[in-house]
C-alpha positions in Angstrom: 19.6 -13.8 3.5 22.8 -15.3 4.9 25.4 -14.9 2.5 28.7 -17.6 1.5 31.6 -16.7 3.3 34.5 -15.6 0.3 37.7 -15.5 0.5 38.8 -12.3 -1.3 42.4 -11.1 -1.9 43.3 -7.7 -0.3 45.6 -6.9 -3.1 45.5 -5.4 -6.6 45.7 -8.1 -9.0 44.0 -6.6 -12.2 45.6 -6.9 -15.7 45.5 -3.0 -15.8 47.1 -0.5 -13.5 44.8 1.4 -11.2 43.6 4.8 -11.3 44.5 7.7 -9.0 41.3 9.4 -10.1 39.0 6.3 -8.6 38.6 4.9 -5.1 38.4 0.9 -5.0 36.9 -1.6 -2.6 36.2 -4.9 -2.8 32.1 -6.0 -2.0 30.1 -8.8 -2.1 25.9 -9.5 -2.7 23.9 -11.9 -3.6 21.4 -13.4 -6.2 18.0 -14.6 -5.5 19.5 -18.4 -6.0 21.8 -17.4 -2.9 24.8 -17.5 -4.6 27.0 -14.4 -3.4 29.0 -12.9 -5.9 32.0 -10.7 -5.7 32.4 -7.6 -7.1 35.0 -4.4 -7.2 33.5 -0.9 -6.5 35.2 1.7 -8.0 33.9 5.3 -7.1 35.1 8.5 -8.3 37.3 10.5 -5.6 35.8 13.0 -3.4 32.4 12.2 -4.9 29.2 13.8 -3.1 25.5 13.0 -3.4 23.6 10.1 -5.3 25.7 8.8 -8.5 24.5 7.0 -11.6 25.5 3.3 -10.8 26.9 0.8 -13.9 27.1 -3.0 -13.4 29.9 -4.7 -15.5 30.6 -7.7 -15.8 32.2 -10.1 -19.2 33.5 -11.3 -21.3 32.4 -15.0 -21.4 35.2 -16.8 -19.7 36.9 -14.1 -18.1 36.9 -12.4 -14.4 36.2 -9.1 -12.7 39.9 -8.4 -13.0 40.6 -8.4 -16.8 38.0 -6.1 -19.4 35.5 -5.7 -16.9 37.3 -4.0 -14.2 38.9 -2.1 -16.6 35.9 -0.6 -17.9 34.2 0.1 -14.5 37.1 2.0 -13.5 37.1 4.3 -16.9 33.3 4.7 -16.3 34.3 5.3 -12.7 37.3 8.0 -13.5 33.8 9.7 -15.8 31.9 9.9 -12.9 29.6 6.7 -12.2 29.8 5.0 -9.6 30.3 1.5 -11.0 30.9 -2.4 -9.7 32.3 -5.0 -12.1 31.7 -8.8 -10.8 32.4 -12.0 -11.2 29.1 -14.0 -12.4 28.2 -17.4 -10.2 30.4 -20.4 -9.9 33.5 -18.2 -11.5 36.3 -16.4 -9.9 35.8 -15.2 -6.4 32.1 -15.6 -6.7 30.3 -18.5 -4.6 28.6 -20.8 -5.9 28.4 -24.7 -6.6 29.6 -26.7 -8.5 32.6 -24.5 -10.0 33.1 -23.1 -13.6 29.1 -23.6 -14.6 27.5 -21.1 -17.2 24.0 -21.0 -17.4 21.5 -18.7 -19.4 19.1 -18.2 -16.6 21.4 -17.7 -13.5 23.9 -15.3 -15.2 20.6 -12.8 -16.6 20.1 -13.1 -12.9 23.5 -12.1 -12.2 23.1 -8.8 -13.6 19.5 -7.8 -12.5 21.3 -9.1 -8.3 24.1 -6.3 -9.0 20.7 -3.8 -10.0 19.4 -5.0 -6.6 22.9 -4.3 -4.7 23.5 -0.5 -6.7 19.3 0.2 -6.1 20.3 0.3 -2.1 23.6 1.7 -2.3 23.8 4.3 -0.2 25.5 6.5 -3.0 23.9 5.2 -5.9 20.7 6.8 -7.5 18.7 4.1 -7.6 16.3 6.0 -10.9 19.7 5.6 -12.9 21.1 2.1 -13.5 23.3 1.4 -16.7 24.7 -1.7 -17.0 27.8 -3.1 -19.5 28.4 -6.5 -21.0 31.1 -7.4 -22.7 31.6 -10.7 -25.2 29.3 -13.0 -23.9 27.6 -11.3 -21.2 26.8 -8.9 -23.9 24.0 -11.2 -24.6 23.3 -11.6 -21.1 22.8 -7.7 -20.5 20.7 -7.8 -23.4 18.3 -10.6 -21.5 18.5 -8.5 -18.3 17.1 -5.5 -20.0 14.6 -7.1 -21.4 13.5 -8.4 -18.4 14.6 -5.9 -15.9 12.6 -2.3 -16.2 15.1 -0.9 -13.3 17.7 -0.8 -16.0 17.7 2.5 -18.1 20.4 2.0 -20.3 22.9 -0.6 -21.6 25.5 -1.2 -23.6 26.9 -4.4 -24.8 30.3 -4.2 -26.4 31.8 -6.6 -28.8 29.2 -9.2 -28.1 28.1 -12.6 -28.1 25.0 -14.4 -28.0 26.7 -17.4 -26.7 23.1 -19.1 -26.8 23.2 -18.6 -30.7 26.4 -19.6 -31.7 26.1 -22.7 -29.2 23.2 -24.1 -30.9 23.9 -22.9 -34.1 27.5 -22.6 -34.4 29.9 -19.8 -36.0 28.1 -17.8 -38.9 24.9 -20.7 -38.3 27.6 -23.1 -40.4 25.8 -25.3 -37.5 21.8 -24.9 -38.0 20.6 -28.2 -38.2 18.5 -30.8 -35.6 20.8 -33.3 -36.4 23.8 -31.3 -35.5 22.3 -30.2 -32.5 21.3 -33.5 -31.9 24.9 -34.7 -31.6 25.6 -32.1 -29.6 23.0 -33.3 -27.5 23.9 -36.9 -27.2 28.0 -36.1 -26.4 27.1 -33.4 -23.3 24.5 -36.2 -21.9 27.2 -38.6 -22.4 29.3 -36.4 -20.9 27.0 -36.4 -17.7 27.0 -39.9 -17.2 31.0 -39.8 -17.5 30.9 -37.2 -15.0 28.3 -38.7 -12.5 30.2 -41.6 -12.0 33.4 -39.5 -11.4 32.3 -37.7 -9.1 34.2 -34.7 -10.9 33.0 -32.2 -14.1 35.3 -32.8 -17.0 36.1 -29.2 -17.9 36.0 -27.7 -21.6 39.8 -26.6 -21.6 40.2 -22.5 -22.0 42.1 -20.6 -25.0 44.3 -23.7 -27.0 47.3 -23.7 -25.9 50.2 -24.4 -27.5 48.6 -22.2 -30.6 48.3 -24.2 -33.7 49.6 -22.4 -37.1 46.4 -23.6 -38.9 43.8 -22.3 -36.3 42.0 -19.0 -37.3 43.0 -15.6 -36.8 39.9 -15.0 -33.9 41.6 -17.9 -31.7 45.2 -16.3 -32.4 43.2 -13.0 -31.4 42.1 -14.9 -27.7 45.4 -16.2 -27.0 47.4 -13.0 -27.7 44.7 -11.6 -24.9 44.1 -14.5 -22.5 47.7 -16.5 -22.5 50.0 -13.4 -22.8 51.1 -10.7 -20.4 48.4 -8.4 -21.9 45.3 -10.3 -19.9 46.4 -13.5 -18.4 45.0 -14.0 -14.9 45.1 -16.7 -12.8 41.4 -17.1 -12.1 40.1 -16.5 -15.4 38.6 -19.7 -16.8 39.5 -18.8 -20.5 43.4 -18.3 -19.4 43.1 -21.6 -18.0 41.5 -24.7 -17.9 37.9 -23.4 -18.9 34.2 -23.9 -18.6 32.5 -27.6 -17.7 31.9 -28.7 -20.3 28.1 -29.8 -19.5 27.6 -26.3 -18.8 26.8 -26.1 -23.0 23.8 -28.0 -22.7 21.4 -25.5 -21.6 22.8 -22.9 -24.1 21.6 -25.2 -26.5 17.5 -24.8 -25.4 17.1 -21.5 -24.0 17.5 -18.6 -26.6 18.4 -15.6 -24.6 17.3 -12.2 -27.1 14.0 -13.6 -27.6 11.9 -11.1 -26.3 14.8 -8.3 -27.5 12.4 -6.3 -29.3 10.3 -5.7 -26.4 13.5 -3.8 -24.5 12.1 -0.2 -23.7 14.9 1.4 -22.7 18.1 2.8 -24.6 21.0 0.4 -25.7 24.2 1.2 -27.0 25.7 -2.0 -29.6 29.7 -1.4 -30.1 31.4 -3.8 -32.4 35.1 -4.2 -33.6 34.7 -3.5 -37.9 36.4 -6.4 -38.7 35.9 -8.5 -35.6 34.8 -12.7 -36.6 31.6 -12.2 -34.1 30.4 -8.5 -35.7 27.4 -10.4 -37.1 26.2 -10.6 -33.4 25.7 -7.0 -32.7 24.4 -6.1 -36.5 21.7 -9.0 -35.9 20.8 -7.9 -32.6 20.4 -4.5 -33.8 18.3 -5.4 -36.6 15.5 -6.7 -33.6 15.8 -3.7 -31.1 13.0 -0.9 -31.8 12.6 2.6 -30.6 14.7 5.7 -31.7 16.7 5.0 -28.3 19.3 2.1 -29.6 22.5 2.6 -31.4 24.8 0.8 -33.2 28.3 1.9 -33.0 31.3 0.3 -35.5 34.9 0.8 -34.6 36.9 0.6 -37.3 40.0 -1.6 -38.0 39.0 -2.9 -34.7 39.0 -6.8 -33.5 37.2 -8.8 -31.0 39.8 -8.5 -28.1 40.8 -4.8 -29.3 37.4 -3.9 -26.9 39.0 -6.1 -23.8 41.4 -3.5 -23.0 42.9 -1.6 -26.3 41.6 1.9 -24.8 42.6 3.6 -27.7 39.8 1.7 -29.5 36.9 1.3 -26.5 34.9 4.5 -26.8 34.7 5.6 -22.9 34.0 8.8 -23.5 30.8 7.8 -26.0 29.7 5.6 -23.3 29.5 8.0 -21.0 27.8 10.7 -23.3 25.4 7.9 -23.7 24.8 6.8 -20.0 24.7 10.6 -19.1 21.8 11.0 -21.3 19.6 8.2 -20.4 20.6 7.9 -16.8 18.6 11.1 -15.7 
């Protein structure tokens, strides 16, 4: 298939510094819509023979450069070989029109980065993890589901982003007429953005902060808009999502068939984060003596981007080690 042309940069712009432990290079593949994606592959050094392979990619909003990368090179440093991507339509990934989420095509992001690691040339192709962080929590949970060349995953501080779309924070939301409102602004919306030729786009993080606003936005910005995870191409540091892109989170809910997932899944959750209730839910569906639920205590949503005193490498790796085999 012939693949988009992407302009990648040749230099290190991650929010985290890079490991002497890893080696790093910069690769591309594509989904079965065509959309090519881009991706860093981080490999431990001197490594020999076929390695356990982990896709990454989250959270919802963000780019290959912030939490994800940063997790692929700890898994990396523990000895996987490991790619964290940008889904479609964000970041250096292809894809038309820009800044679009949908339910469907990023689940299909994940199971194309299984297709890229099953032909690796140093990936073992019997032992494929993947990792989703935030929103793409959800979305690995969806690929496992419907993926059976995925032995393990783990989503970390997750999101169904179908849930809380349709039914808002905490289901405050659940109503037809609600969503019905919803429903009418984003077709609105369409028209609006039909006749301008241009997608309106949902803003990212608030910025200036309100005082008033709850602590989990103060808990985004003090991540996103701040030194600690700012990046230019991340759609949550900036100018964020279209905001049409909602619509089909609204109609297609994404752990339906959770409770059908076969193989082992690892739920890790901030204590006291504001979207906990996401993971103890999801947990609550997953059978089989092969899923875990892991709390971290005193910890917040964002404390699992990139507080690595509080993301539990090493218990990822036990886990991965022991299914991936």
């Amino acid at each position: 298939m012939m693949e988009e042309k992407l302009n990648l940069t040749s230099e290190w712009d991650k929010t985290f510094a890079k490991s002497p432990k890893v080696d790093h290079q910069k690769v591309t593949f594509h989904n079965r819509y065509g959309i090519t994606l881009a991706a860093d592959l981080y490999m431990p050094k001197d490594a020999q023979g076929k390695l356990p392979a982990i896709a990454v990619s989250g959270p919802f909003g963000a780019v290959k450069e912030q939490s994800s990368g940063l997790y692929a090179q700890a898994m990396a440093e523990r000895g996987f070989l490991t790619i964290a991507f940008d889904p479609s339509f964000t970041g250096e990934s292809g894809g038309m029109p820009r800044y679009v989420a949908s339910p469907d095509i990023n689940t299909e992001d994940f199971q194309a980065a299984v297709d890229f690691l099953s032909v690796h040339d140093q990936a073992d192709p019997e032992r494929i993890g993947i990792i989703g962080i935030c929103g793409w929590g959800g979305m690995a949970l969806n690929a496992a589901a419907i993926d059976t060349r995925i032995k393990a995953t783990v989503a970390s501080t997750m999101y169904d982003m179908t849930r809380v779309t349709a039914k808002g924070y905490f289901d405050s939301e659940d109503s037809e007429a609600l969503r019905y409102e919803k429903r009418k602004a984003l077709n609105a919306q369409r028209t609006v953005d039909y006749k301008n030729g241009t997608y309106a786009r949902a803003g990212g993080v608030v910025d200036p902060l309100p005082e008033d606003v709850p602590f989990f936005v103060k808990d985004y910005y003090d991540y996103y808009k701040t030194n600690r995870g700012y990046h230019v191409r991340s759609l949550n540091s900036n100018d964020g999502w279209n905001v049409t892109s909602s619509l089909s989170f609204l109609n297609m809910p994404i752990l339906q068939y959770s409770n059908e997932i076969r193989s082992a899944v690892l739920l890790i959750h901030g204590e006291k984060a504001h979207s906990c209730y996401f993971s103890k839910d999801a947990f609550k569906q997953l059978t089989g003596d092969n899923k875990e639920l892991m709390l971290i205590p005193d910890a917040v949503h964002t404390d699992l981007y990139d507080r690595v005193d509080s993301i539990p490498f090493d218990k990822m790796a036990c886990f991965f080690n022991t299914y991936l085999k």
